[in-house]
N, C-alpha and C positions, 0 to 999 in steps of 0.2 A: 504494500500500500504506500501511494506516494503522499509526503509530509506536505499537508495542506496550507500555506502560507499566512492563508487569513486564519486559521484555528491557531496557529502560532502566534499571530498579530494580537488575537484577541487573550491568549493565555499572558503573555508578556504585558499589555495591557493594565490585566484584570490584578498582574502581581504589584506592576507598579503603583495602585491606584489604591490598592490592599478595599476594605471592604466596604460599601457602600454607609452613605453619612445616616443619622438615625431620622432626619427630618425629612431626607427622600423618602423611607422608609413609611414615617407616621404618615405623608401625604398620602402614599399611593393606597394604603390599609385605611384611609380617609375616603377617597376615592371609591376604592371596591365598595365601602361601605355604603354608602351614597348611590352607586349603581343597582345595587341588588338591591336597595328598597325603592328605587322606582321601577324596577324591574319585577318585585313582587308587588309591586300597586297594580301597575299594568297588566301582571298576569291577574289580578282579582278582578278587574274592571272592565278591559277592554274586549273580553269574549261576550257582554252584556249589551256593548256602545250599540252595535245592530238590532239588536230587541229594541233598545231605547228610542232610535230614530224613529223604525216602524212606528210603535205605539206615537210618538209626536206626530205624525206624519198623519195620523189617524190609520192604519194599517192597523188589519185584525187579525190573527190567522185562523180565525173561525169562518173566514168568511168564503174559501175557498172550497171546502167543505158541503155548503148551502146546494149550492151549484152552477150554470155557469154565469147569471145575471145576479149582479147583487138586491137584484128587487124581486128577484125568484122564491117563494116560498121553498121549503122542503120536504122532499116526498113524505115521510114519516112522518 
């Protein structure tokens, strides 16, 4: 296997630089934090937005049901 340059680049690097500072650190675990709670809002909320519009919209889902005119009574 041939010695990869940039995998060298980046070991050489990462020694001289030794390990990252602790405020990069608090940010990014700041970040994720902050991602995944809007990301569990959106998964609570946004499979509901489509129901929501329907009903504003005036949209029934009973009404397809009826038959094919909405001024149709139904057979039953």
């Amino acid at each position: 296997m041939a010695i990869n340059n940039f995998k060298e680049l980046q070991r050489q690097e990462l020694a001289d630089m030794g390990s990252t500072p602790s405020s990069i650190e608090k940010n990014i675990s700041h970040n994720m934090g902050l991602f995944r709670c809007i990301g569990d809002i959106a998964e609570l909320y946004l499979p509901h937005v489509g129901r929501l519009f329907i009903q504003l919209i005036g949209g029934n889902e009973n009404k397809t049901q009826k038959g094919d005119y909405l001024n149709q009574d139904p057979i039953n």
